[in-house]
Backbone as CSV, one residue per row, in Angstrom:
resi,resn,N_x,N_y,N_z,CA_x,CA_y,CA_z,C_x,C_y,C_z
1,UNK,-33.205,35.410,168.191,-31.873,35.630,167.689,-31.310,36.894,168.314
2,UNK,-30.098,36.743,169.352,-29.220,38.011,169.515,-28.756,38.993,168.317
3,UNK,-29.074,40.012,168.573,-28.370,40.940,168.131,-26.445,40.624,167.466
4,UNK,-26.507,40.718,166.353,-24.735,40.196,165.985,-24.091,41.546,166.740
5,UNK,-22.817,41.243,167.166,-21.857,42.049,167.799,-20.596,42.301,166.728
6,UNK,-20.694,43.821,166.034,-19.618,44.024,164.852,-18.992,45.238,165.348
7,UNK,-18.006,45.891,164.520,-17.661,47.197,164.502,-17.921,48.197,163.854
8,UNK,-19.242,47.761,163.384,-20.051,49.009,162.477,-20.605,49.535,162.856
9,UNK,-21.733,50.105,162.770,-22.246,51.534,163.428,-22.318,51.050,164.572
10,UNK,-22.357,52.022,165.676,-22.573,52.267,167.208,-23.303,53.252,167.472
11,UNK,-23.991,53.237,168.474,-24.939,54.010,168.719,-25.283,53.917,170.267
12,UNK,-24.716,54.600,171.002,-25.118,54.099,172.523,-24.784,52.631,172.912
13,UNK,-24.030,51.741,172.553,-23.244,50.863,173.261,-24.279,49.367,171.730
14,UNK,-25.001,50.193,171.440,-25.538,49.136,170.054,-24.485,48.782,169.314
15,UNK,-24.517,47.494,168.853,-23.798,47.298,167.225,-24.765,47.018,166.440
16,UNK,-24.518,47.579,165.079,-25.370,47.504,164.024,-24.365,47.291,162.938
17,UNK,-24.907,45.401,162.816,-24.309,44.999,161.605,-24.972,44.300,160.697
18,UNK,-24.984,43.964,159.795,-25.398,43.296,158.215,-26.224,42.025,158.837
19,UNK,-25.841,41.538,160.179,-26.678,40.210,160.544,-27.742,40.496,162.073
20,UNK,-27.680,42.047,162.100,-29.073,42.541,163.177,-30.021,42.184,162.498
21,UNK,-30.942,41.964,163.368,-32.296,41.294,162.743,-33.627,42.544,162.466
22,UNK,-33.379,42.856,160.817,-34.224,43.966,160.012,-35.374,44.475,161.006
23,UNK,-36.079,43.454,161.200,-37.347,43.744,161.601,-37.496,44.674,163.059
24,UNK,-36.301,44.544,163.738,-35.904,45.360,165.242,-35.284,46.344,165.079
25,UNK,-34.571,46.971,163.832,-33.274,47.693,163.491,-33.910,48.968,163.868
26,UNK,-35.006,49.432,163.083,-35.637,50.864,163.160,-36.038,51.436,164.865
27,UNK,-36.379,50.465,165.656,-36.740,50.744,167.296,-35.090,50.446,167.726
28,UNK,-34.302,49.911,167.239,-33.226,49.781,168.077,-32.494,51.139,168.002
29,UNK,-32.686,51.134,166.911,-31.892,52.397,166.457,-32.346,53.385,167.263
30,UNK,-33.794,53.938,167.081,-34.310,54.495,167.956,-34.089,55.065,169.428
31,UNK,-33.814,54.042,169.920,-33.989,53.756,170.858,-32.611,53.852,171.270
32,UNK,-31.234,53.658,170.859,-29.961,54.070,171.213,-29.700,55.968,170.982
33,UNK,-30.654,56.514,169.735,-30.887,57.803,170.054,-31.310,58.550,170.898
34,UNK,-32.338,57.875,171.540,-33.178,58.466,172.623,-32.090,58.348,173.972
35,UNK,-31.218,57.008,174.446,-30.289,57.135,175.403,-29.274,58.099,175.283
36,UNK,-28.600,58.059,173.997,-27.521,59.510,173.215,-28.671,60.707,174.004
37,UNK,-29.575,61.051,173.758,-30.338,62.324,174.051,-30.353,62.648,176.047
38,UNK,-30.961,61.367,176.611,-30.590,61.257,178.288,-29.459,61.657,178.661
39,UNK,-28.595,60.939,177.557,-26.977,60.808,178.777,-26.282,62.268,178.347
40,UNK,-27.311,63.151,177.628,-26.468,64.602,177.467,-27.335,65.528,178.540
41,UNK,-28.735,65.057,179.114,-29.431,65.537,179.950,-28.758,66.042,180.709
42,UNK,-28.679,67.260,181.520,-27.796,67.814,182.585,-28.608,67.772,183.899
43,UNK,-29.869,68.060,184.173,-30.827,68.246,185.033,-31.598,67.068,185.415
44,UNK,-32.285,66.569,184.159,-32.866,65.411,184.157,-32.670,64.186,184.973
45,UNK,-33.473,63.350,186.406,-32.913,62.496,186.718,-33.647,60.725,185.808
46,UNK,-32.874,60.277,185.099,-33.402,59.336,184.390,-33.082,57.779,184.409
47,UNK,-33.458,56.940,184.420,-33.349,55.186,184.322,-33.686,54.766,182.634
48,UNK,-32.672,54.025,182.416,-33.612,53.702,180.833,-33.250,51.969,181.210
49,UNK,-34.318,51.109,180.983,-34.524,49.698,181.060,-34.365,49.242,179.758
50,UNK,-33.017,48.636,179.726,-33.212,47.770,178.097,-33.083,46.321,178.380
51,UNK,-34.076,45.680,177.673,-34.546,44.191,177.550,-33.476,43.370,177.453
52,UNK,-33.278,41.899,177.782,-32.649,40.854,176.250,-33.069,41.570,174.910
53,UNK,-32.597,40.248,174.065,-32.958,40.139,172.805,-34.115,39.718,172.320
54,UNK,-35.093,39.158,173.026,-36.181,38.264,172.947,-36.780,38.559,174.385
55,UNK,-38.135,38.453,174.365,-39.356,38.570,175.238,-39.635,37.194,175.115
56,UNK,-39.683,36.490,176.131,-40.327,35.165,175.965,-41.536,34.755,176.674
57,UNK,-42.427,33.977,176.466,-43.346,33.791,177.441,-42.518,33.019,178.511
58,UNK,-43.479,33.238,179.305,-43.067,32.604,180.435,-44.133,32.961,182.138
59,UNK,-43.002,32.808,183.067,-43.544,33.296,184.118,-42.872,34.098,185.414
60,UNK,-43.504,34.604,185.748,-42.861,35.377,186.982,-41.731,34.216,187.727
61,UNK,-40.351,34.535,188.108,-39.365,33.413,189.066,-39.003,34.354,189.608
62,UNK,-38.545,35.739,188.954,-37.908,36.322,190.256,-35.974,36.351,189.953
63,UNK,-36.161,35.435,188.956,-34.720,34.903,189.044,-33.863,35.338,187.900
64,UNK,-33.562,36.833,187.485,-33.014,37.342,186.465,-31.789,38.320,186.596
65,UNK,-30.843,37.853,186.032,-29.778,38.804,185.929,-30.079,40.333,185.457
66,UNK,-29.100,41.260,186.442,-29.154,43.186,186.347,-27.628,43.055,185.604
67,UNK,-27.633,43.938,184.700,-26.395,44.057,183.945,-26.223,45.668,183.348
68,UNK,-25.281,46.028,182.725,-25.195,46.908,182.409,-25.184,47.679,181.163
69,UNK,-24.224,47.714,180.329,-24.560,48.552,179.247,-24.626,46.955,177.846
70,UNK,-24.051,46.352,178.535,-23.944,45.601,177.687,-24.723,44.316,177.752
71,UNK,-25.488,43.567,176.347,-26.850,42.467,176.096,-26.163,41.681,176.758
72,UNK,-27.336,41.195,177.733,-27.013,40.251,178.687,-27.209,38.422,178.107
73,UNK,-26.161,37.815,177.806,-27.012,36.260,177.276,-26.403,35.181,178.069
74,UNK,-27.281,33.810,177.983,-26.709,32.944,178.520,-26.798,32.107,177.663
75,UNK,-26.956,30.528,178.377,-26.832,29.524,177.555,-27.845,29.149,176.589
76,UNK,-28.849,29.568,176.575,-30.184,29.721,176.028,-30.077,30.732,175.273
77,UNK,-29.079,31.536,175.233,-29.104,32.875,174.184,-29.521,34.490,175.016
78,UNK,-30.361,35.205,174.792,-30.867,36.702,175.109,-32.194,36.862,175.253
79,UNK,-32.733,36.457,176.458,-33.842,36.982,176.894,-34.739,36.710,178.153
80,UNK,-36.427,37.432,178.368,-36.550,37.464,179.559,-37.849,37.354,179.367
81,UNK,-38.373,36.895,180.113,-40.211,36.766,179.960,-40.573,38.760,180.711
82,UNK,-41.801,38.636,179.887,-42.222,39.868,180.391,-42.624,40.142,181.722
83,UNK,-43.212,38.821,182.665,-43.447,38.714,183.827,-42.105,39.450,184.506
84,UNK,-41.143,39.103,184.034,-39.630,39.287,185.048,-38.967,40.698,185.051
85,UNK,-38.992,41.024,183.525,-38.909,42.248,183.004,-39.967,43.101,184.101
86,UNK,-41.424,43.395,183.946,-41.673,44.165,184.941,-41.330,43.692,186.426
87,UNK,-41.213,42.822,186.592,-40.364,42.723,188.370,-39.617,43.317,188.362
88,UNK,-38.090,43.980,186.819,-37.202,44.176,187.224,-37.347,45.786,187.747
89,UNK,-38.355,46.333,186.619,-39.014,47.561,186.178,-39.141,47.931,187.877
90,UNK,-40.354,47.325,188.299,-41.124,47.813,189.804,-40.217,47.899,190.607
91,UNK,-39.062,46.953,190.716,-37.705,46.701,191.913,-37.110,47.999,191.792
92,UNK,-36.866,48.461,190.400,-35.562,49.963,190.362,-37.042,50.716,190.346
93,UNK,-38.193,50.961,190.531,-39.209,52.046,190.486,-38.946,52.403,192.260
94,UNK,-39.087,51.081,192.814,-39.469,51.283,194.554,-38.039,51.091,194.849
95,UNK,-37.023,50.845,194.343,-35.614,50.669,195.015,-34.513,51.404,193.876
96,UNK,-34.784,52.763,193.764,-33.821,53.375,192.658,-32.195,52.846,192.648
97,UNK,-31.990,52.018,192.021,-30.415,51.881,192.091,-29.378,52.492,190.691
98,UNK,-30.038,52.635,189.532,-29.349,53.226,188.610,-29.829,54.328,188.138
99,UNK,-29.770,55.480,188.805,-30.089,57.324,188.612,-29.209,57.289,187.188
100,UNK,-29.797,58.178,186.512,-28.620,58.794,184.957,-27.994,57.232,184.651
101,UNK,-28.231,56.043,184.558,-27.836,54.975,184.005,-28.548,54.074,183.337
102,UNK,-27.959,53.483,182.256,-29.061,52.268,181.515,-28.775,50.723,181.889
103,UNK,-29.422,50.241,182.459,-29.209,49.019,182.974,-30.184,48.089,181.898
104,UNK,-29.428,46.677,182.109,-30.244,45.261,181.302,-30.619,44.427,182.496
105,UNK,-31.347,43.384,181.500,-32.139,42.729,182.571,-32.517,41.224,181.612
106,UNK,-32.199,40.366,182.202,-31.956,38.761,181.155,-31.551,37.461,182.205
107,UNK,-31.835,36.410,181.716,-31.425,35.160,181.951,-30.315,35.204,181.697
């Protein structure tokens, strides 16, 4: 299940509404603090990788959308097998393309 998209709290490009799913809320949250904390970094050179909505099994293809601040979904909804996710990881490790930026990564 995607993340619902409201106008209630925000937090680093998050929405947090009444139909986010409980069980993710406390790391999401988290985790939009910790980007708030980077993007005030002055010195610091940093990448932050945020997922879909869902980790799925699967397998390495190779074949995944780079996006930006905003949850990437398709017709299947929000997400990415972990195989792909680290492809996307190793690609911006050996090919830096987003310095001081948070990029997504999804079907």
């Amino acid at each position: 299940m995607a993340p619902a998209v409201s106008k209630s709290r925000r937090a680093s490009g998050l929405s947090i509404s009444r139909t986010f799913p409980p069980p993710i809320k406390p790391e999401a949250l988290k985790g939009a603090e910790f980007l708030d904390l980077l993007r005030s970094e002055k010195e610091l050179d940093w990448t932050f990788l945020s997922p879909s909505a869902l980790f799925v099994e699967g397998e390495r293809t190779g074949k995944f959308r780079l996006g930006k601040d905003a949850l990437l979904t398709g017709d299947k909804g929000s997400s990415i097998s972990l195989e792909d996710y680290a492809i996307a990881l190793v690609d911006e490790i050996e090919k830096p393309a987003h310095s001081r930026q948070r990029f997504t990564v999804g079907y």
